[in-house]
N, C-alpha and C positions, 0 to 999 in steps of 0.2 A: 504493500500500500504506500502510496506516495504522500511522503513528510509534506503538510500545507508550511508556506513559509510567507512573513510579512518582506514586502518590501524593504523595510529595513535589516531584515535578516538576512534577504539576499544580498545587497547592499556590504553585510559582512562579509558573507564568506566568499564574494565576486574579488574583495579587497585581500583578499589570503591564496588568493588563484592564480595562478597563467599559465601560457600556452594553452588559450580557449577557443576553439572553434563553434561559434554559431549558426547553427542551421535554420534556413527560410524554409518555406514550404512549395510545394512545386506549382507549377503556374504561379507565381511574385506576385503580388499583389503592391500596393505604394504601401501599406498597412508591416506586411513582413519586412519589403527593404528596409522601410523607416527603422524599425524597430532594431534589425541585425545591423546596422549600417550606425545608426545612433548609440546602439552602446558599446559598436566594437568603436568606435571614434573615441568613446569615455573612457573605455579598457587602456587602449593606444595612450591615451591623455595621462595617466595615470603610468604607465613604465612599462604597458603589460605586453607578451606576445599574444595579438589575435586576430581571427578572421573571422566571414562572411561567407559560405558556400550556401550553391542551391544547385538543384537537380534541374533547372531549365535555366535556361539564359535568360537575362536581365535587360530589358530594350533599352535601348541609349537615352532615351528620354530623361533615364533616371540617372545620370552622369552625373548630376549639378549634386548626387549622395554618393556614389560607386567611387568617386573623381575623388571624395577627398578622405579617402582611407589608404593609409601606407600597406603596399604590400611585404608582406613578412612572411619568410619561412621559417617554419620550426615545427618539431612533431607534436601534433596536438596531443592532450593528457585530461582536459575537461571539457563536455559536453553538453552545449545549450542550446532549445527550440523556443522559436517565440514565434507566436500568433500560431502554433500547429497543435491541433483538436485532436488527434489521431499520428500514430506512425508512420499509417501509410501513407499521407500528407508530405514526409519526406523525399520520397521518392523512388523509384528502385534503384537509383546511384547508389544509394545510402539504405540500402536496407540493412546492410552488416552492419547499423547502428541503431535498429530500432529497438532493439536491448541495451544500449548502453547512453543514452541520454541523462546526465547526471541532475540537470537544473529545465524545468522550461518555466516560459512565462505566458501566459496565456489570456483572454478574455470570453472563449467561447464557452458557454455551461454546458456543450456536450463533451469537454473534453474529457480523455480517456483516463489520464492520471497516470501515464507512460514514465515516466521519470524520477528518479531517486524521489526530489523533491521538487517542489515549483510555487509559484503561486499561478491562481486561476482568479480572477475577476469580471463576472459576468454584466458586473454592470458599467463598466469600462465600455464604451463608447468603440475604440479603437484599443489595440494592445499596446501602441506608442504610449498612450497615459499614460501605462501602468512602468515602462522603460522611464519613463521620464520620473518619475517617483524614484524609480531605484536609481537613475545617474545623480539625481538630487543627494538621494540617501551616501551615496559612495562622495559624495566631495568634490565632484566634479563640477567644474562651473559650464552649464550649457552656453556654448560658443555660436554663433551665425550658421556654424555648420552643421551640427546635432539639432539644434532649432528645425533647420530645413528639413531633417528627414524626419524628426519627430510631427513638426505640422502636416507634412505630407502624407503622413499616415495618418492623422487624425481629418484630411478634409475627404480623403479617398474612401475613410471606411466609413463615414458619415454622407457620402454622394454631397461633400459641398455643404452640408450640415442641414440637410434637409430630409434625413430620415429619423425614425421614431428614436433611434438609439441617442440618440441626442441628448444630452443631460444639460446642466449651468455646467456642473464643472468640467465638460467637453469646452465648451465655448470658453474657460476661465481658462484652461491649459491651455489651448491655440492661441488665446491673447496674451497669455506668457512667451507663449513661443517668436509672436512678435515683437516681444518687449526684449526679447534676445537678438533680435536679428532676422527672424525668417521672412524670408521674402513673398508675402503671401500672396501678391496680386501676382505675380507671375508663375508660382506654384501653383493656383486653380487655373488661370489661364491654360496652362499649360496639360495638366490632366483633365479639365472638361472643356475646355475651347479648341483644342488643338485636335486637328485628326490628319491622319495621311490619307491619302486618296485608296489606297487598299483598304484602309479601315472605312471609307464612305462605302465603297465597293460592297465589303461582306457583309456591312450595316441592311445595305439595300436587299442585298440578296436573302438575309437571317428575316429580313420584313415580308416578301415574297413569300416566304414557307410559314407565315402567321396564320396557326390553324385557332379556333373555337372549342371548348364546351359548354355543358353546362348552363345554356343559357348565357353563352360568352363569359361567365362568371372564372375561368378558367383561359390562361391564353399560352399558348405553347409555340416556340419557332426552332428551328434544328438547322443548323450549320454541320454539313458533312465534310469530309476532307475535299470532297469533288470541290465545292464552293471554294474550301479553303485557295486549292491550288488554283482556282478561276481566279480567284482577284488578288493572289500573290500574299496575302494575308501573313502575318507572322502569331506567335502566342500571345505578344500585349495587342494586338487589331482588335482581339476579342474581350479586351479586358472592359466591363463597363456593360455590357452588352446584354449579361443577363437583365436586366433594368427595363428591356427596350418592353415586352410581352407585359409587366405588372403596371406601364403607361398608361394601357387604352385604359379607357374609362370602362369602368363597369368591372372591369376585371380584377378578383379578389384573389385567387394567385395567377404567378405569372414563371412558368417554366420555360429555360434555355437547354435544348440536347445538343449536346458538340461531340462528333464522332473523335476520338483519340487513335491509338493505334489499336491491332489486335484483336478486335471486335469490342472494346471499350466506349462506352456512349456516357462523358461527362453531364453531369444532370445540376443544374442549377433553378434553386425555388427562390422566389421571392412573392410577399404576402401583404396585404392591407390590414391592417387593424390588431388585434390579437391572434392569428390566423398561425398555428404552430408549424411551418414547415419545416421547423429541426426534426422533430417527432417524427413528419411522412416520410425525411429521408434517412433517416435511424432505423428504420424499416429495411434498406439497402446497403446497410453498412455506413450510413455518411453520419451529417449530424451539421450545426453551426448555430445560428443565431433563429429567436423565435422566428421574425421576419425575414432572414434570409438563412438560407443554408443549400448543401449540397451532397449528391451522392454519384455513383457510379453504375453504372448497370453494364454487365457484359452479354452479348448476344449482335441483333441486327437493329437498324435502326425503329422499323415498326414493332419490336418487342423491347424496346428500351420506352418507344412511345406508349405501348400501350400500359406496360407497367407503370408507370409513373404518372400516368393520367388515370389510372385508377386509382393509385392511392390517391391523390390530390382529391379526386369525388368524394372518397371515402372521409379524408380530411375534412370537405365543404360541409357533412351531417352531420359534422360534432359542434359545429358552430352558426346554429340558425339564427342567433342574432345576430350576424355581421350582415346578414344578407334581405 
């Protein structure tokens, strides 16, 4: 069972460590870079050897965080996950570490509790808060450049601070982050203004395949590799996207299927109101946030659809008063 720990006690034993490698979760989100990127910067600040690895590549976007961490070698000896709910969240790079995670930090309440010890805070908005607690606790002064990847994680897992998860002290910690340095007109700009022309591309195409249930109370779209390779597409093109389905009006969830490899169909839920899609895709092995969360299904793409449009039905019974 994994030791619960307070941020200041991580905060301790981070101070008596090194040679730490910290693990993102696969498909990066600005929420994991922020968070791996931010406190390897305060480790680094502090004397210490450490890195950043993840099992996909990191689009260039995120430069203005990747850019300002010193690469260092040395053989790692402690092992830390932030913002990762599950193991297999890692990656299969990294599966020869999914027993050996020594610290994670976390905000999702489906998490598995994989790790010696951690902290988990579900009411944590973004996992960056809960990073920025502990670089606070460890002595570190947050510099222009931890600011950045901290706020970056906090406007990304927030969509711009317009989802439920939103708290005061979301918006109290961003305006800290400002009061450091972080550059935050450019940093939204930049993850919801900015698109390349592949990402308009698969955007159009993921619209195209926007099917109905339910009395439209339900809205689903699937990006398959074929799309992928049509519009040149890379892994951040699709970042954001699950979002586009829980838009239309009227729709109370809203599911993204993105074919991976091997017959794997990435499944992403997003929900209006109380609407639990952590719970329908804990049903699949996934798990994440009430209103958002994700799972996997292996098979074809009409048996990935059809599974997960049932449970979402199933889902919509338990909750007649949203509708």
């Amino acid at each position: 069972m994994m030791k619960i720990l307070t941020p200041e006690e991580i905060a301790d034993i981070l101070r008596q460590k090194d040679n730490i490698q910290i693990f993102m979760h696969r498909s990066p989100d600005g929420d994991t870079i922020g968070c791996a990127y931010a406190l390897c910067m305060a480790l680094q600040r502090l004397g210490k050897n450490a890195r950043a690895v993840c099992s996909d590549e990191i689009h260039k976007k995120y430069s203005y965080i990747t850019d300002k961490v010193k690469k260092q070698d040395f053989t790692p000896g402690f092992f830390i996950s932030v913002d990762i709910a599950s193991t297999q969240l890692l990656g299969e790079q990294y599966k020869d570490y999914y027993d050996k995670i020594d610290l994670l930090i976390d905000h999702h309440g489906s998490n598995t509790g994989f790790a010696k010890c951690g902290c988990v805070d579900s009411t944590s908005a973004a996992c960056t808060e809960i990073v920025a607690e502990v670089i606070r606790k460890m002595g570190v002064s947050i510099d222009r450049d931890i600011a950045n990847a901290i706020f970056t994680g906090i406007c990304t897992d927030t969509g711009c601070f317009k989802y439920s998860n939103v708290t005061a002290k979301t918006h109290i910690d961003a305006a800290d982050m400002i009061s450091c340095g972080a550059d935050c007109a450019y940093i939204c700009r930049l993850m919801f203004d900015t698109k390349s022309k592949s990402r308009i591309d698969i955007e159009r195409m993921a619209l195209e395949s926007l099917e109905f249930y339910e009395d439209n109370k339900i809205a689903l779209i699937c990006i398959t590799k074929q799309m992928i390779d049509a519009s040149g597409a890379d892994e951040s093109d699709t970042e954001g996207i699950a979002a586009l389905p829980r838009q239309v009006e009227g729709a109370l969830i809203g599911i993204t299927i993105r074919e991976k490899e091997n017959g794997e169909f990435k499944i992403s839920a997003r929900s209006a109101g109380d609407i639990n899609v952590s719970k329908m895709c804990s049903l699949f092995g996934g798990g994440g946030h009430i209103a958002a969360a994700g799972c996997s299904i292996h098979g074809t793409a009409d048996y990935a659809k059809e599974q997960i449009v049932s449970a979402a039905v199933a889902t919509l019974k338990e909750y007649p008063e949203e509708q």
